[in-house]
N, C-alpha and C positions, 0 to 999 in steps of 0.2 A: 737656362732654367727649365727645367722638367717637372711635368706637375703630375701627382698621380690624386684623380679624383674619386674619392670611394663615396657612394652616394646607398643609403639605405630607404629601399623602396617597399610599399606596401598599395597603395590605391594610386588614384591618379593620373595615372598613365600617360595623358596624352598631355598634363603638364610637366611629366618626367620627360618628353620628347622635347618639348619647347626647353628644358635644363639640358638636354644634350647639345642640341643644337646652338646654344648659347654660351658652353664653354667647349666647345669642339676646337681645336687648332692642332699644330704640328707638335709643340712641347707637350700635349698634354696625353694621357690616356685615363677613358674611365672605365672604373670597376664599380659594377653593383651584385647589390645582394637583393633578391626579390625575398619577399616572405613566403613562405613555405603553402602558406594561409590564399594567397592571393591569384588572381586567375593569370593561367597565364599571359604574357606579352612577347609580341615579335618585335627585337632591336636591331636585325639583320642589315635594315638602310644603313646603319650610323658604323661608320669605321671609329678604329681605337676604340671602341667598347667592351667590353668582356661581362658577360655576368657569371659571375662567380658559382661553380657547381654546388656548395654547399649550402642548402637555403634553411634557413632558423625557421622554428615555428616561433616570433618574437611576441612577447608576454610583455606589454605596458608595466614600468615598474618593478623586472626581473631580468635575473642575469642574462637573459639569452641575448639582450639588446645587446653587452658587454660581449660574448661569443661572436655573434654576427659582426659587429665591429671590427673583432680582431683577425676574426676570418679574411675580411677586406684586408687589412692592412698584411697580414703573413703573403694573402695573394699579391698585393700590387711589390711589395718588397722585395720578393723573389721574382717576379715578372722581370725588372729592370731597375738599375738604380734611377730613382728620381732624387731630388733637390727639395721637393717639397709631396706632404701629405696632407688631403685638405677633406676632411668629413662632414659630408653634406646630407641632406634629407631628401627626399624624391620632391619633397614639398616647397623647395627654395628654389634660389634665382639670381643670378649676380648680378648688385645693381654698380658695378664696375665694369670698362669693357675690359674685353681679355689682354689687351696692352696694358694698361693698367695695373691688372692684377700682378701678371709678370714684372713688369719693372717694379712694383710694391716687392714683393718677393725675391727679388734679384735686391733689392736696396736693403732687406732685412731678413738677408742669409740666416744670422744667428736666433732670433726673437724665434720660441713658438707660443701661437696664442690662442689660449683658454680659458676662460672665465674662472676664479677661484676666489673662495672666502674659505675663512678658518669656520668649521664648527665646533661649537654649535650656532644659529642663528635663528633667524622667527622662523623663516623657509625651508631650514635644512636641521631638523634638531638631532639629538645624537639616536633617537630612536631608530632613523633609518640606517645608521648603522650597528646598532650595539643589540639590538630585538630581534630576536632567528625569525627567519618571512623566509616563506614556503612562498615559490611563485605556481601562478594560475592566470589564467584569463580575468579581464580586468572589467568584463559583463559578468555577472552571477548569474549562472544557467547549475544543473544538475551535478557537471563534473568540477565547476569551482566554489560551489556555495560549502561545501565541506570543508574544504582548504580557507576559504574564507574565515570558517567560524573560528577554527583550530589559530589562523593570525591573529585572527581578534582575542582570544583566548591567552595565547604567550604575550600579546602586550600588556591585556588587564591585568597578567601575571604580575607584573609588575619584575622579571627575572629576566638578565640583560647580561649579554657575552661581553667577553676582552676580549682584545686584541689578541693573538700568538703571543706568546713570549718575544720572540726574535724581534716583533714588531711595535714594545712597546712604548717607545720614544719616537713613531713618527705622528706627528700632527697632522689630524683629518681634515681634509677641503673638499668642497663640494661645491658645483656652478653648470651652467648648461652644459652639455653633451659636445656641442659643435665646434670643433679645433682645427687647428691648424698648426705640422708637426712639420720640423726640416729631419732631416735623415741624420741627423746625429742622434737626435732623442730618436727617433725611429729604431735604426738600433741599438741604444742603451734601452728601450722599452720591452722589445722583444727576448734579447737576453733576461730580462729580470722576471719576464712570465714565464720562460723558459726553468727557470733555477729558483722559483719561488712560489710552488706548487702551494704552500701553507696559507698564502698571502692569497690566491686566488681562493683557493678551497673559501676562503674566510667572507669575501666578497659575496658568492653563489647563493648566500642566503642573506642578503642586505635587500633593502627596500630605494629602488630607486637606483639600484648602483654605476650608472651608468653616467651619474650625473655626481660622482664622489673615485670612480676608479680610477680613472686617468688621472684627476685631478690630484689623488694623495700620491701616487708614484712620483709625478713632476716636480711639484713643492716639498719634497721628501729625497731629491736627486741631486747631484750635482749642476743639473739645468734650470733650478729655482730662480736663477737670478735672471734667464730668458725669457720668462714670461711675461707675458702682455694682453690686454683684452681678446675675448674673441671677435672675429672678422663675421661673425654672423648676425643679425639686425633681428626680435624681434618684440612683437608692441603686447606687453602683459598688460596694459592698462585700458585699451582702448578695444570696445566690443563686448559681446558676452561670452560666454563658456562657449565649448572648450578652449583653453588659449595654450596657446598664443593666438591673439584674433589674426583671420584673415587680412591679409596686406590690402588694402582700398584705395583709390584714387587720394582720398583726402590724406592721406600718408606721404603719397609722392612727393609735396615740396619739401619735406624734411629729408626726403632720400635724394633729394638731387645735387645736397650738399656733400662736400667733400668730408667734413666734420661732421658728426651728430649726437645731437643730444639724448642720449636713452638711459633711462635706469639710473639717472641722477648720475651720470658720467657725461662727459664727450669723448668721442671716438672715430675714427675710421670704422670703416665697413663695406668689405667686400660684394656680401652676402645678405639676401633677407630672407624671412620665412613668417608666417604660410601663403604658399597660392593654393590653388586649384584649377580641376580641369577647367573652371566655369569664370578663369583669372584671365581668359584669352587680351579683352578688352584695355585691362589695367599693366600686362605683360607689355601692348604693344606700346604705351605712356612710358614704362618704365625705359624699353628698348631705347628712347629720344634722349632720356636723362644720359642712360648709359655711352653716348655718343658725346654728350656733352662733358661727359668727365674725361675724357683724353685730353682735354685742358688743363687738369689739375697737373701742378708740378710737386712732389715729394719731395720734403729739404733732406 
């Protein structure tokens, strides 16, 4: 089982060390992408790393998130074939240990998983995709307060795109960003951006689309019937803004289970997010769980 981890970075740093270090082994290699935006950092200690030449200037809420993504995956797919494709945040942390993860993975070859509902819903209404959004910077300073007004402006419009023609019997979905791909859909993915220039075009001006692209190409494929929740954990309900709230001690007994309970589901969960550089304390808690789940046995 080979894993290729594509991990999209922006702040952080020294918790993005403590994520290297933590899924570092012999199957795996990781790829990131730094933001364009962000100062630089030295990865030179860590083998199997690569960070990817092409860095996004990434726009909260805009295609670029979608671009930088896919930049990762073109790189690690042509780097070497892997078995599995797993997209992570600079911000996250596996509260699985890396045996684990691989025998999980090795035991469900076929399944990839990504969060998906149909829209529209309360969360996801069809606005964010069918209303033309200019993307900008998602603080209002000088160069986005115009592009702001101009968004604000085509919604109150109340005037609202279709689909392509070609495209108009697939059913839109939309769910977190964070997946987990085996290389079948990997390359049925890349073919279909490759030969479906119209379908992209069409995305580059959605709101949010990073959290609806992936997600309409899969339930819209021949791999519909593979999908399964995402492996990523995190808590929109507990803490204040921004969220997802930061992961905290008082979280860890829900995460040392094998099942859990989030978002009105139960689930496995490889993966949680947010840390921070300032997570050292609740990292090293988490690390004891993670020892303890190499007891779990997968039916």
């Amino acid at each position: 089982m080979k894993i290729a981890y594509l991990i999209m970075a922006h702040n952080n740093f020294e918790h993005l060390k403590r994520l290297i270090r933590s899924i570092q082994m012999e199957q795996a290699f990781i790829f990131i992408h730094v933001d364009r935006k962000a100062p630089p950092v030295s990865l030179e200690e860590f083998h199997h790393v690569q960070v990817i030449q092409k860095h996004y200037s990434v726009k909260w809420g805009g295609f670029s998130m979608v671009k930088a993504t896919i930049e990762l995956l073109k790189c690690a797919y042509h780097f070497d074939d892997f078995d599995r494709y797993v997209l992570l945040s600079g911000a996250d942390f596996p509260i699985k240990s890396n045996d684990y993860i691989v025998d999980f993975f090795t035991k469900n070859r076929k399944i990839n998983f990504i969060d998906t509902q149909p829209m529209p819903s309360a969360d996801k209404p069809f606005d964010r995709l069918f209303c033309y959004h200019i993307e900008c910077d998602r603080a209002t300073n000088l160069k986005s307060f115009p592009i702001k007004l101009i968004n604000k402006i085509i919604k109150r419009s109340g005037i609202r795109r279709a689909y392509p023609q070609k495209y108009q019997n697939y059913q839109p979905f939309a769910g977190s960003q964070w997946w987990s791909f085996n290389d079948a859909f990997v390359t049925y993915l890349l073919n279909f951006l490759s030969t479906n220039d119209e379908f992209v075009k069409f995305f580059e001006h959605t709101f949010v689309p990073d959290e609806m692209f992936f997600q309409t190409i899969i339930m819209n494929s021949p791999f519909v019937r593979t999908v399964r929740n995402t492996l990523t954990y995190a808590d929109w309900e507990v803490g204040a803004p921004p969220y997802p709230s930061l992961i905290r001690k008082i979280q860890l007994p829900l995460l040392k289970n094998e099942w859990v309970y989030s978002n009105h589901r139960v689930s496995i969960y490889c993966f949680a997010r947010k840390f921070s550089d300032d997570s050292a304390e609740v990292i090293r808690e988490l690390e004891k769980l993670k020892e303890s789940s190499r007891q779990f046995q997968l039916e």
